[in-house]
N, C-alpha and C positions, 0 to 999 in steps of 0.2 A: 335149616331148610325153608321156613317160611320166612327168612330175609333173603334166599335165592328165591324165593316165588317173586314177594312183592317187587324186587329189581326186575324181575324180569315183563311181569307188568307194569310197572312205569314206563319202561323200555318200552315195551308193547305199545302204551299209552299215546306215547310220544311220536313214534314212529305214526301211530295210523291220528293221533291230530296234524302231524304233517303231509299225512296225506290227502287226508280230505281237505286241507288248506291245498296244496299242491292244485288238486281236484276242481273247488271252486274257484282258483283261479283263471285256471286253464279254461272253463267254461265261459268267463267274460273274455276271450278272443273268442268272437260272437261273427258270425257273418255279417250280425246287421252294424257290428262297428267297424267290420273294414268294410262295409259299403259305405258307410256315411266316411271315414279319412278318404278313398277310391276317388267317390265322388267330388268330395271340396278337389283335391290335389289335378285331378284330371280334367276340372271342366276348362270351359272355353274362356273361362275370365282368367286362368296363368298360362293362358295362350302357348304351352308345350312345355313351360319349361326349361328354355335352351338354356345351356351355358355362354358366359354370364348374362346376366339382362337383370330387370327390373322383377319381371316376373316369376323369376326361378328365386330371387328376394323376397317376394311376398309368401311362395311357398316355403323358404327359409325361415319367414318369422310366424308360420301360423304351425311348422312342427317344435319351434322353441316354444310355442305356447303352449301347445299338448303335454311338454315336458314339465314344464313350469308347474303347470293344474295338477300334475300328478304329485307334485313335492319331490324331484328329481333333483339332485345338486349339480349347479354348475360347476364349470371349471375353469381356473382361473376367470372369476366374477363372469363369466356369461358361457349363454350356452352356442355359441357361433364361435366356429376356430377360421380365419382369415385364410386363403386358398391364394399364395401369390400367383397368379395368371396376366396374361399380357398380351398382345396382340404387335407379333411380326410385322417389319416391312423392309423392304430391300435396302441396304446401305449404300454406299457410294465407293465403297472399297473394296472391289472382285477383282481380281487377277489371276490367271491363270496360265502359266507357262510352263516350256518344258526346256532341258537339254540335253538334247541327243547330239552324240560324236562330236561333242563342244561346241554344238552350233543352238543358240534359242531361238526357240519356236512359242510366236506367242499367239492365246487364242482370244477371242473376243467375245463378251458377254452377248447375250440374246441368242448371237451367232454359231459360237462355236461349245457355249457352255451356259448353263444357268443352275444357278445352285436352289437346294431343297429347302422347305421351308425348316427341317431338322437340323440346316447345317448352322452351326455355332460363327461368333462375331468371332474370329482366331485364326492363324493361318498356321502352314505347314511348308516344310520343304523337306524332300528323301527320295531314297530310290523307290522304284517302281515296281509291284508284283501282283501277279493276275492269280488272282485264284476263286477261278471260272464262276460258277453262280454264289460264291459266299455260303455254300450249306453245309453244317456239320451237323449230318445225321446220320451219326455208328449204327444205329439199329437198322436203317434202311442199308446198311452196306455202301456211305456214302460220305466222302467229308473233304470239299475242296480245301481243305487247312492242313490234312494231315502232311506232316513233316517238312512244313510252312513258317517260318519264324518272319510274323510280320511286324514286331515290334519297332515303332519308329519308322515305317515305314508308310508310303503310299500305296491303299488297296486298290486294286482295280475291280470290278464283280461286271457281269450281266446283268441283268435284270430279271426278271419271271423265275422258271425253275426249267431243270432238263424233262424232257420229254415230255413238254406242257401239254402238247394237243393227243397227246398218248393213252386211251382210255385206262390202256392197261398198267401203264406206268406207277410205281410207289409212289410218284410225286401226283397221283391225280388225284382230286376231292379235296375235301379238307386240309389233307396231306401238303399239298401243293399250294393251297392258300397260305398256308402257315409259314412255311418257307420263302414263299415270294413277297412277305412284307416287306417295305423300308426298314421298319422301324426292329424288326428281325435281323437284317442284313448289316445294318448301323448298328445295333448292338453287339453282335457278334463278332464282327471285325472289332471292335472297342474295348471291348473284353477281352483281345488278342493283345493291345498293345499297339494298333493301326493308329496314324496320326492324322490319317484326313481318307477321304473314300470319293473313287472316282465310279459313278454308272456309266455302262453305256447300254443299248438296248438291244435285243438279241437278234441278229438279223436271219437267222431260221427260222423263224414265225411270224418274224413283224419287219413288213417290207420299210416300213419310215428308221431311221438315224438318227435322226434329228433330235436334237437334244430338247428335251420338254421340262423338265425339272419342278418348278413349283409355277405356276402363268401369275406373275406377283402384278400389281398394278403400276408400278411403276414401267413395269417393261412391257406392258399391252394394254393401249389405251383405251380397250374394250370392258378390260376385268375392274370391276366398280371397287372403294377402294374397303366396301364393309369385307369383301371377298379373303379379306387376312386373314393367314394363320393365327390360331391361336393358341400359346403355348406356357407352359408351367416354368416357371421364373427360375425355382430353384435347379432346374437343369439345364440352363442354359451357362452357365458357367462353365461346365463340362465337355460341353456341344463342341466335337471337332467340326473343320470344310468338310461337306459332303454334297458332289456335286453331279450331274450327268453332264458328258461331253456328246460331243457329234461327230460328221465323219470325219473333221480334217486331224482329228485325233487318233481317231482309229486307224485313219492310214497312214499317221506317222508311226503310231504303234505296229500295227502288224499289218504295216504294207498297202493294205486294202478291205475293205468289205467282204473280199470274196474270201481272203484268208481269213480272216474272222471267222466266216459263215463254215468252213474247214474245220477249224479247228472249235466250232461249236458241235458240227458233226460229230468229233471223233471225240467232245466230252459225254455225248447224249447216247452213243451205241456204246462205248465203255462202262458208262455208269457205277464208274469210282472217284469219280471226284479230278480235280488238277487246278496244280498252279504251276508260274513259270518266273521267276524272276527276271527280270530286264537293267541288267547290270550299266548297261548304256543310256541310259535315259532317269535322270535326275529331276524331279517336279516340282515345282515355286506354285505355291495355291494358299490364297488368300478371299474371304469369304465375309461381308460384315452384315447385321443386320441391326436395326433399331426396334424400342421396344415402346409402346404404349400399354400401361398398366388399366387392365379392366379384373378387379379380385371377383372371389364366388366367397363360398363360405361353406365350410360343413357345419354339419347340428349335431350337439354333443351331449349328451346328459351321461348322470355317472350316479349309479347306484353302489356306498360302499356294503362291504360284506361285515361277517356279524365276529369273524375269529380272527384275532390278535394279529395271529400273524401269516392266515389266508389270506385276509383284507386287500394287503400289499400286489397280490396278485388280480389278472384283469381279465376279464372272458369278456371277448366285442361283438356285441350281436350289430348288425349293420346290413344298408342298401341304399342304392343310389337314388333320390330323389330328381335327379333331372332326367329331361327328355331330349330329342331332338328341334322342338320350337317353329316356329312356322315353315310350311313347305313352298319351295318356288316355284314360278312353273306352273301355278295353275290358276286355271280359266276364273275370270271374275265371278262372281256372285257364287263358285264353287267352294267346298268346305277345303280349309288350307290349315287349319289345326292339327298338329299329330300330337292330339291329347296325351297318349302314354297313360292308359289305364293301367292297360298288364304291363309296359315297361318304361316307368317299376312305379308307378304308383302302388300297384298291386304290395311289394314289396318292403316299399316307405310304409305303407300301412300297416304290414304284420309287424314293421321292429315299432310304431307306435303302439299298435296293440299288446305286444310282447311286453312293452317296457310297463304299459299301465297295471297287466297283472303281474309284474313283478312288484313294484311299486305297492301292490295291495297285500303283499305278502307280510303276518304279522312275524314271521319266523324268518329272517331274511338270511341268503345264502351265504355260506362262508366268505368266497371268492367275491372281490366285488364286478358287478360289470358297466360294462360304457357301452351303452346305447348311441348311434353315431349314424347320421345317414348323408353323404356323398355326393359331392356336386363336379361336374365335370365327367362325368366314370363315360359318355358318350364321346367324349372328347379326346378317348386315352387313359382312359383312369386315372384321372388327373385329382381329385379328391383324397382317393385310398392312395397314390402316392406318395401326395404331400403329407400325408399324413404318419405315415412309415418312412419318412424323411424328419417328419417335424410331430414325433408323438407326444398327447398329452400326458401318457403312462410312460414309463420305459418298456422296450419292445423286448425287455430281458426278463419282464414280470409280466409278461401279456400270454396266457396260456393258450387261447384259440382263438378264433373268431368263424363265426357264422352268417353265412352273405346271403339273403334273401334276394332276387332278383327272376322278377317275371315268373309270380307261384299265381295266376289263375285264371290258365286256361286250359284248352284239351280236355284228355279225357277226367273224368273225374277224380280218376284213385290211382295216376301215374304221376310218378314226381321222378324227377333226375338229378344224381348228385353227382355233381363232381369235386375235384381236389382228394376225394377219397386215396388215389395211388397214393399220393403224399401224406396223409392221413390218417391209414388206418385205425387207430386208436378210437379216433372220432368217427367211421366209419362203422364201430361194431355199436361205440356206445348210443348213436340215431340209429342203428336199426334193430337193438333191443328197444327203446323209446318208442319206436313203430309196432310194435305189436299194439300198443293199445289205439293207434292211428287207423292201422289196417290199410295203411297207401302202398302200392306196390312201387316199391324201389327199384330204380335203373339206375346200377353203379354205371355210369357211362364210360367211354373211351375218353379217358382225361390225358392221354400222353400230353396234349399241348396245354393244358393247365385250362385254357376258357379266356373271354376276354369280359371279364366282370371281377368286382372290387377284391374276390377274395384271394386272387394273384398279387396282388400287391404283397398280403399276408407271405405268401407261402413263401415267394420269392426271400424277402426277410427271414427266413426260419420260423415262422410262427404254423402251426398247424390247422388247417381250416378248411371247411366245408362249403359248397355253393349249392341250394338249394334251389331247382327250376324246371318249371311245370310244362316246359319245352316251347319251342318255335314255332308259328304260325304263319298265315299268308297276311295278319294283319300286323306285322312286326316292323315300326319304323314307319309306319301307313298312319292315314289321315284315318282308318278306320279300327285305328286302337281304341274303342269306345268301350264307356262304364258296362254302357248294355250289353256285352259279352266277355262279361266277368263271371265265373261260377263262384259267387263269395263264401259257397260251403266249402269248397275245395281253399281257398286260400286262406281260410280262416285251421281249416287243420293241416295245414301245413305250418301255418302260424304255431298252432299249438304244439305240433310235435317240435319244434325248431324251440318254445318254451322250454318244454320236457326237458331237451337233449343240451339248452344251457341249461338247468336248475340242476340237471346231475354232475356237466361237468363243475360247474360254481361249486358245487358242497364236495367237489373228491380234494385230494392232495396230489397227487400223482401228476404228474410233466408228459407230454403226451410227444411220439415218434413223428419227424418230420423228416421221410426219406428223401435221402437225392435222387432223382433220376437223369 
């Protein structure tokens, strides 16, 4: 009996010296140290931030140094993992033809087609099929794909979404932003098996035809030539033609404008969806582009874990360090900085604070984790994808991650999480961690997952959380300044986001990553 006591005091023992470690750690994610990270990262000397540049470098090597001071370990000998990015420009080799009833019809670049800055150096040739706006969405009772096999074939899509100017419509609000992306439309068709993608633009809402596609500098002597796309190397390999045509296409396709605007009609009062295949009409599309390499770099640190054979596994706490970088457009001697206090310095600062008190921990987590903050994520999430393209860990031992992004501002004690739907897991175990927080959680309406790093995650199968203290009228603004930062709120949100890895780091358990 008294060697079950003394076990169970040891037990005891151990448990509350971990706690009050736990405890005093937590307490140095301090408001007054993510005002001082806020501060350096947000001021006017790394002039926003933008992806790539000089400046978002200097902010590069002053969070490898914060990692350094703390006795962090790099990975592979440093803590900057290389971001291939690049900077688009039009090729010399577009062409775009069709044949209908064995006769070619050829169209003419500027004129009659200009292709997207998304569209890949690679060309295609197949039949033709229209399947109306490109949206498959079962839940809204909607999916121009269904019973569509466009494999190997040429897609044709509209542009926007049906019953755009429709207050009432499923596709209005967010809803309809989400669906009317490119970068939604190209994916989705690609994930079918499409071999190249024609826009055109919907002539029920938008009186112009004309094909506009990406205004590249070579083809308008107005657009300067800094005005380039710029894009992530590693997918450009993949990149089918993806183009928008004009009218002399559309009225070889269906006759006319006015039968377009018809049969846009009777997709938008049906709202079921449609496609049509055009068994007569064979398309030749070829698309080049050239590349000018400009890299970024993420910052990496990697704390390992203390159990044999938890270690192996990886918890990523993580947030995007860039901003958007100077603004155009404005009046001289006016301010043209868009600092990015709240986004995401705010956020770069809680995974340096987070990481310092883990760092200080004498009792350190089972699971090890990587500290990691993202460059590009403005640009496309261009960071957190390269990186779940080209991970330091394997993505088959990475158990979660956690995306700090834009935690301090609004109201004091709201915080909004998403990824949660895909998440649960992670979902109960941050908001038993928030009892001792006391922030009021908004599981938000995540159906679209969010457009911040921890998509990147989910997409992969890894299960993960997005941490954010919501949207404001200074978002993206020259007036995202330190001085309307509540550093108490972002600093316990920091802390709870601590808590909520230190529990997942120490469990063993594999966490549910649903599809939806």
């Amino acid at each position: 009996m008294k060697k079950y006591l003394f076990s169970i005091i040891l037990l005891f023992s151990a448990w509350n010296c971990s706690s009050f470690e736990l405890s005093d750690s937590q307490k140095s994610i301090s408001p007054a140290i993510l005002e001082e990270y806020i501060t350096y990262l947000a001021s006017d000397d790394l002039k926003g931030r933008n992806t790539p540049g000089e400046y978002l470098d200097t902010a590069a090597v002053y969070i490898a140094e914060k990692f350094e001071s703390f006795g962090l370990q790099k990975i592979n000998d440093s803590y900057l993992q290389k971001v291939e990015l690049g900077y688009i420009s039009l090729g010399t080799e577009n062409d775009f033809s069709i044949n209908k009833d064995g006769k070619e019809i050829e169209f003419k670049l500027k004129d009659d087609f200009i292709p997207f800055e998304v569209t890949g150096n690679s060309s295609a040739k197949g039949n033709l099929i229209f399947c109306g706006y490109g949206i498959s969405a079962p839940h809204l009772n909607y999916d121009d794909y269904a019973g569509a096999d466009v494999k190997g074939k040429i897609v044709l899509l509209l542009r926007h979404v049906p019953q755009e100017k429709d207050s009432g419509s499923v596709f209005h609000g967010r809803g309809g932003y989400y669906y009317s992306r490119l970068s939604y439309k190209v994916e989705n068709a690609f994930n079918r098996g499409a071999s190249a993608v024609i826009f055109i633009n919907d002539p029920l809402n938008h009186l112009s035809v004309r094909p506009v596609g990406y205004p590249w500098p070579s083809l308008y002597s107005l657009i300067p030539n800094n005005q380039l796309p710029l894009t992530l190397l590693t997918e450009e390999d993949n990149n089918i033609p993806v183009i928008e045509a004009g009218e002399k296409f559309i009225n070889n396709v269906f006759g006319s404008v006015s039968n377009l605007k018809e049969l846009q009609t009777k997709i938008d009062s049906e709202m079921k969806g449609f496609s049509a295949e055009y068994s007569d009409i064979t398309v030749a599309l070829r698309t080049s582009t050239a590349i000018i390499e400009a890299p970024a770099y993420n910052v990496a640190a990697f704390l390992e874990g203390s159990d044999p054979e938890l270690k192996n596994e990886v918890v990523v706490i993580g947030a995007h360090y860039d901003h958007v970088g100077i603004k155009k457009g404005i009046e001289p001697g006016q301010d043209s900085i868009a600092n990015g206090a709240d986004d995401n310095a705010s956020g770069t600062a809680g995974v340096i604070a987070i990481a310092k008190a883990f760092s200080g921990l004498e009792n350190k987590p089972k699971r090890s984790i990587l500290f990691i903050t993202f460059s590009g994520e403005e640009k496309g999430l261009f960071g957190s994808k390269y990186y779940v393209d080209r991970p330091l860990f394997p993505l088959a031992n990475t158990v979660a991650m956690l995306n700090l992004d834009m935690i301090g501002r609004n109201d004091p004690d709201s915080l909004f999480i998403f990824g949660h739907s895909w998440s649960p897991d992670l979902k109960e175990i941050t908001s038993e961690e928030n009892k001792e927080s006391g922030l009021k959680l908004h599981f938000a309406n995540d159906r679209y997952l969010g457009g911040s790093d921890h998509a990147s995650f989910i997409k992969s199968g890894i299960a993960a959380l997005f941490y954010h203290s919501g949207l404001h009228e200074d978002y993206h603004m020259v007036t995202d300044e330190v001085q309307k930062i509540d550093f108490t709120k972002a600093a316990r949100i920091s802390q709870l986001v601590f808590r909520t890895a230190y529990r997942i780091a120490n469990e063993s358990r594999k966490y549910l990553v649903k599809e939806k």
